[in-house]
Structure formats: C-alpha cells, structure tokens
C-alpha positions in Angstrom: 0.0 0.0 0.0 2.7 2.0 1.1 4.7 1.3 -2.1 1.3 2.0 -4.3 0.6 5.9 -2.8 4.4 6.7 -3.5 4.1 4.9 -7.0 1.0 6.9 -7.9 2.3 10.1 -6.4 5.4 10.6 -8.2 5.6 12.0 -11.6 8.3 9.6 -12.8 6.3 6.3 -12.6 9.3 3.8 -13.2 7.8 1.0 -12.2 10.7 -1.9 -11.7 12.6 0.8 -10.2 9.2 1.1 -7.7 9.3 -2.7 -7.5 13.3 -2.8 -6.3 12.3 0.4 -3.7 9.4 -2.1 -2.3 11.4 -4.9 -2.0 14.4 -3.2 -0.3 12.1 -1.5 2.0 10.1 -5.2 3.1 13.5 -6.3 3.5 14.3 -3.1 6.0 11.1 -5.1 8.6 14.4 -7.6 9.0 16.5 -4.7 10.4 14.3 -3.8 12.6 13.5 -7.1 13.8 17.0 -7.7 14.4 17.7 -4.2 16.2 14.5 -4.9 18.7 16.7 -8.6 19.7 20.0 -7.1 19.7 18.4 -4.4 21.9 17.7 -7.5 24.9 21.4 -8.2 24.6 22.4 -4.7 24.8 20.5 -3.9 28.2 22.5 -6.4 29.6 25.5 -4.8 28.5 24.2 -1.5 29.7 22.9 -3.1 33.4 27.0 -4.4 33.7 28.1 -1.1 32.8 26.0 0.4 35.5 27.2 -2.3 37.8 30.8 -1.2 37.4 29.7 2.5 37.7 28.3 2.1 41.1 31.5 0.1 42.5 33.9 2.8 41.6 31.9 5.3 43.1 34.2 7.2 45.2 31.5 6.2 48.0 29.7 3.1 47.1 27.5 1.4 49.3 27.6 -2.4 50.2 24.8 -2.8 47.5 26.9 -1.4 45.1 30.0 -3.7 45.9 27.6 -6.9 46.1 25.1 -6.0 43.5 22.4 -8.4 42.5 24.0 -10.2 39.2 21.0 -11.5 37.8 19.6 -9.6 35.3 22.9 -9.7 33.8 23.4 -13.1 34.0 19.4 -14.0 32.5 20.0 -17.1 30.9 17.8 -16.2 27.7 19.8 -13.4 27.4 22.9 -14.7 27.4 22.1 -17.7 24.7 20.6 -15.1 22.3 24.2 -13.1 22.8 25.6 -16.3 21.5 23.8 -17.0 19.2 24.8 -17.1 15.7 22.7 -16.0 12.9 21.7 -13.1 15.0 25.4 -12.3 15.2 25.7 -12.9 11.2 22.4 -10.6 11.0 24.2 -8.1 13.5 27.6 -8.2 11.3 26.1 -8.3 7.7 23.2 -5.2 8.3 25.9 -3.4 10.6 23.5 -3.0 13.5 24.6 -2.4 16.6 24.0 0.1 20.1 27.1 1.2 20.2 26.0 4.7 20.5 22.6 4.7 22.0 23.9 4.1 25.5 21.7 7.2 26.7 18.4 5.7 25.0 18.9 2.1 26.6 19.6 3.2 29.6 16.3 5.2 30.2 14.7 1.6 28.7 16.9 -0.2 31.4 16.0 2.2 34.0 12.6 2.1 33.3 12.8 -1.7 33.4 14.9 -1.8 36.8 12.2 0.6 38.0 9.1 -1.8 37.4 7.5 -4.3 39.7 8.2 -7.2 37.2 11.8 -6.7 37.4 11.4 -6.2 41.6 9.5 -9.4 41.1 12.2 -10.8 38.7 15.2 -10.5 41.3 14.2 -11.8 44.5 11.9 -14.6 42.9 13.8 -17.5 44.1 13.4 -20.1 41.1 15.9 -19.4 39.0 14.7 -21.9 36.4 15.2 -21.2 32.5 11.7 -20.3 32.3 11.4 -18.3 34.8 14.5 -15.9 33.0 12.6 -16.3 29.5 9.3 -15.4 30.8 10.4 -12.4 32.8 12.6 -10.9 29.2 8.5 -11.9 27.4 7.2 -9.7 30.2 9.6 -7.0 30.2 9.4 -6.4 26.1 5.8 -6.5 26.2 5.0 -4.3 29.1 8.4 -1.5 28.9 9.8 -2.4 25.7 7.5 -2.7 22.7 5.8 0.7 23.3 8.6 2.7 24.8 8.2 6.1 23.2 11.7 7.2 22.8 12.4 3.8 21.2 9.9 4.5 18.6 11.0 8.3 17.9 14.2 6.4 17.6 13.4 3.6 14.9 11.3 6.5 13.0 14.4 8.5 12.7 15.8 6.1 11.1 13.3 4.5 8.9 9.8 6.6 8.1 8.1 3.5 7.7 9.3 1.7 10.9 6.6 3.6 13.2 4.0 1.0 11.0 6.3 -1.7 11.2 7.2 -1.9 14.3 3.9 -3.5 15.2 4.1 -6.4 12.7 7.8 -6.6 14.2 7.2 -6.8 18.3 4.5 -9.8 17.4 7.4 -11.4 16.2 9.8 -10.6 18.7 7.5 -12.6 21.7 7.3 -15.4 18.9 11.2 -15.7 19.1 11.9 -15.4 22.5 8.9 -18.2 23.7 10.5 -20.8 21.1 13.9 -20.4 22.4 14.2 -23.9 25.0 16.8 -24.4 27.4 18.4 -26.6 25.1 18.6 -24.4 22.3 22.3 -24.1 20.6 23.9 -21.6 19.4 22.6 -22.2 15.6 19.0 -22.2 17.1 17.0 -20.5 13.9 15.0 -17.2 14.4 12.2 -16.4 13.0 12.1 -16.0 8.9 11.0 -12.5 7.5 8.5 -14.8 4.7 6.8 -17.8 5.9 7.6 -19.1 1.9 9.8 -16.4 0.6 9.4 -17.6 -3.7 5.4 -17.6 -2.8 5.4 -14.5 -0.6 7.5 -12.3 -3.1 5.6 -13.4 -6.3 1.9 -12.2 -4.4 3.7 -9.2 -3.6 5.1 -8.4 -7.1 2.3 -9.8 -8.5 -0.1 -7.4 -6.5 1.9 -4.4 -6.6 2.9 -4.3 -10.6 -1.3 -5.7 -11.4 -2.6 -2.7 -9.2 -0.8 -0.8 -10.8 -1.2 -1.2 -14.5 -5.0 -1.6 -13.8 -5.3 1.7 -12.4 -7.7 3.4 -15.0 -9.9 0.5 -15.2 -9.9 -0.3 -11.6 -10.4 3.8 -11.1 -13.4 3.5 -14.0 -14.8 0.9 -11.9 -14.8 2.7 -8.4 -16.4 5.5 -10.6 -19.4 3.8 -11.4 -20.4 3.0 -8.1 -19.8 6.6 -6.5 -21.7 8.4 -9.5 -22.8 10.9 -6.0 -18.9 11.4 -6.0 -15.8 12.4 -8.5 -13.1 10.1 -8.0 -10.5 12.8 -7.5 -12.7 13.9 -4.7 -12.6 10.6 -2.8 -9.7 10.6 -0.4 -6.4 9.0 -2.3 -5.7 6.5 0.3 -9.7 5.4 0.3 -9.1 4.9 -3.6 -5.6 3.0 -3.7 -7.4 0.8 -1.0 -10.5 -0.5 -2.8 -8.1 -0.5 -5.9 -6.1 -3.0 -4.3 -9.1 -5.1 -3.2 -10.2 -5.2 -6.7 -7.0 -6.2 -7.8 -6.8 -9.0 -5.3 -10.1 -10.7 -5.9 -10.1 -10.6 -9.6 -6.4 -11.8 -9.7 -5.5 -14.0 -7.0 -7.2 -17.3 -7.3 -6.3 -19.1 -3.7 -7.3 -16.3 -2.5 -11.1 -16.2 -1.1 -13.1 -12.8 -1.5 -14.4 -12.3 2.3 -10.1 -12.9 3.2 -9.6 -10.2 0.8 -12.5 -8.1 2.1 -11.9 -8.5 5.7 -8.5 -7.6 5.3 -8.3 -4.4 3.1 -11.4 -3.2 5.5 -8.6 -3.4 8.3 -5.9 -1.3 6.6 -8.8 1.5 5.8 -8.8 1.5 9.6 -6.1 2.1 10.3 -4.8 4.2 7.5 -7.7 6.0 6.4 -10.6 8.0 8.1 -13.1 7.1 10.7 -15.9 6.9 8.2 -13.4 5.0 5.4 -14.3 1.5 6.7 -18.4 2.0 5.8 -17.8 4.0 2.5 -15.2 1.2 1.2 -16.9 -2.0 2.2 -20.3 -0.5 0.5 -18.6 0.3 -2.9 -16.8 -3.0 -2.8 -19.8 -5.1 -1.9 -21.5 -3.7 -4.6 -18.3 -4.2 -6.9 -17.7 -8.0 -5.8 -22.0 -8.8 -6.6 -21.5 -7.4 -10.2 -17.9 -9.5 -10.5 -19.7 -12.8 -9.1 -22.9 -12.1 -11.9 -20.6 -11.6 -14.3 -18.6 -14.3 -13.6 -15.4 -12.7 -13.5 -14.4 -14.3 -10.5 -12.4 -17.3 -10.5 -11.3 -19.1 -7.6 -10.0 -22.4 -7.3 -9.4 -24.8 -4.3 -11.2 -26.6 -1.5 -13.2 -23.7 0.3 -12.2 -20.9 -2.2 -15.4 -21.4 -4.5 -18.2 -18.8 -4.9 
C-alpha cells in the first residue's frame, strides 16, 4: 500500500525501479526485527556497565560492591548473545548500540524501576523459564511501546513507526521458542513464511494494481456516481483499488479474506468513516464481478 501511494504520487512512474524500492524497504522489517533482539542483549550490557559504575563510586555502598547479578546473567539473554545467525544478521546489516547508551539506559532504568523486574530478582526459582518469561514480560509491558524507542526507529526508517507492530509480534514469537536446550545455531524467525510464494503475491499485486489503475479507477467510478473520484480521499481509492485487484487476480485467495483484510488497513490508514464508504462500494463491486462471472477461484473452500 505504502509502495502503491508513492508509486502513484510521483511524476516519474518507473515501475521496476518502484518494484526494487518495495522490496528493499520489506526487507528493511528484518532490520528492525534484528535491532529490537539485539536491543535484549544490549541492556544487559548496559545493566554491567552500571554495575561497574556504582562500584567505583568514590562512595559506594555495600549494594553497590555486592550488587544483585541476575539480570545480567538471565539465561535467555545470554544464549541469544551467542547466538549465531543473529550475530551474522548483526555483522552483515551493521546493526549495533554502540551509540545509544543514553536511550537504553532510560529503557533499562525504566525496566529496573518496574514491579516485574522487583519481582524478577528476589523470585527465588531461577529456572530457565522463569528468565525467559520475565525478558517476554519486560518487552511487552516497557519495551514494545517505549516512546523514545519508537521516535528512535522512526528517525531512522519513516516506515518503521508502521512496522514496528508487525515486528514486536514477532519478537515474543522468538523469545517463547527459544528452550533451554537451544544451541547456538537455534534458527530465528524467517522475515517470509515461503519467501518464492510471498514475493511473487507481492510483485504480482503491486505491478497488477498498478497497470489496472484506470480501469480499476473507472470501476470505483461507477459506483460513487454521487462522488468524483478525485474527490474521494487517495488512500480510500488506492485501498478498494487493491481489493479489486486482489479478488479478480488472485485465485487461492477467497473474496471475504480479501475483504476483511483491506477493511482493516482502511482502519487504520484511512478516516473514521473510510471502513463503511469502502466496504459499501466494494460489496456492490464483488455482486457485479460474481454475476458476471469474473471471479475465478480455485481450491477446497475458495469457491463462490
């Protein structure tokens, strides 16, 4: 969708050049993936850091020379530091905190400041579920929505402030399939379920949107005669545009999948009323396709 509105925006519409730019920025969700994991190693390295501040304070208190090591020692933290394809990821995106000590240790402090951690360190199973489920608790509930963190990822990627909720979804999903048996080569989580089948719907639906555009656009028209086209809002357009698309070119894919879905984008992305306007016009839309017989799906459950 994203891809789409920039397509249709610009006045140079190069579209394999659009194609490589939505690729490159779907393969960008990876980065962040990897920077919110590399983030659960870093706050140990920031709480060890602290550690050693507090004992060569000039004045340290016996807490500070016989601080509590077991945060830093959290046993799912320390195998996902060893762990190698999030190293390779690390090494080959060049990702790294190295100078965001400031930002993770407001998330650390936050963190050291919350009941679950209080709960965390005088807890007296120190089982390797017990470590796991505290880091799942900690991400979720000072972590995933941690506003400086998100100004942060924005900064870097405009598109990030979207992604990052498809990305900390993911993020619980690794953590709860790590075991205590896990070795270092324990495989995280893919960034396509099946990568050939993912990217060809993607390409597929991106380049078919858009060389359908007038006819898809001529279609919209005829069922908002009340309305110009140009005066619907853009993102309301693109939407239904690539629900058409979908359910007229996508065969596995059933029409109420393809409704339901695009009905939850224009909630998010469009206006309050969006979701009423664009399920009307494609209702209407999706009756004339099925009396017309235009719609052709094949598979156990996908008929009309």
């Amino acid at each position: 969708m994203q891809a789409l509105y920039a397509f249709f925006q610009s006045d140079n519409r190069d579209l394999p050049r659009s194609e490589r730019e939505l690729f490159n920025g779907i393969d960008k969700i990876y980065d962040l993936y990897i920077y919110q994991l590399a983030l659960l190693v870093e706050l140990r390295h920031v709480a060890a850091t602290l550690i050693e501040e507090a004992r060569n304070k000039r004045l340290p208190t016996k807490e500070d020379l016989n601080p509590s090591l077991k945060f830093i020692e959290n046993k799912f933290i320390h195998q996902l530091a060893e762990n190698i394809h999030l190293k390779r990821e690390m090494n080959n995106r060049k990702i790294n905190w190295n100078n965001e000590f400031e930002l993770v240790k407001k998330i650390f402090n936050t963190i050291r400041a919350s009941d679950e951690y209080s709960k965390y360190m005088n807890v007296s199973d120190d089982s390797y579920k017990t470590h796991r489920n505290f880091v799942v608790e900690i991400f979720k509930e000072h972590i995933a929505d941690f506003e400086l963190l998100n100004h942060f990822y924005e900064e870097k990627n405009l598109y990030w402030g979207d992604d990052i909720y498809l990305v900390n979804p993911m993020i619980v999903k690794t953590i709860e399939s790590f075991k205590e048996a896990a070795a270092p080569d324990f495989a995280l989580l893919p960034l396509y379920k099946d990568r050939e089948e993912d990217e060809q719907f993607v390409k597929e639906l991106f380049r078919q949107t858009a060389i359908k555009d007038e006819e898809t656009k001529k279609l919209i028209g005829e069922k908002t005669k009340n309305w110009e086209v140009e005066r619907i809002a853009m993102m309301d357009v693109l939407l239904m545009q690539m629900a058409i698309t979908e359910a007229l070119c996508f065969s596995n894919i059933p029409v109420k999948v393809t409704l339901n879905e695009f009905i939850e984008i224009s909630k998010i992305y469009s206006t309050p009323k969006s979701k009423v306007f664009i399920n009307g016009i494609l209702d209407k839309l999706i009756a004339d396709f099925k009396a017309e017989n235009k719609i052709k799906k094949t598979g156990r459950g996908l008929m009309e």
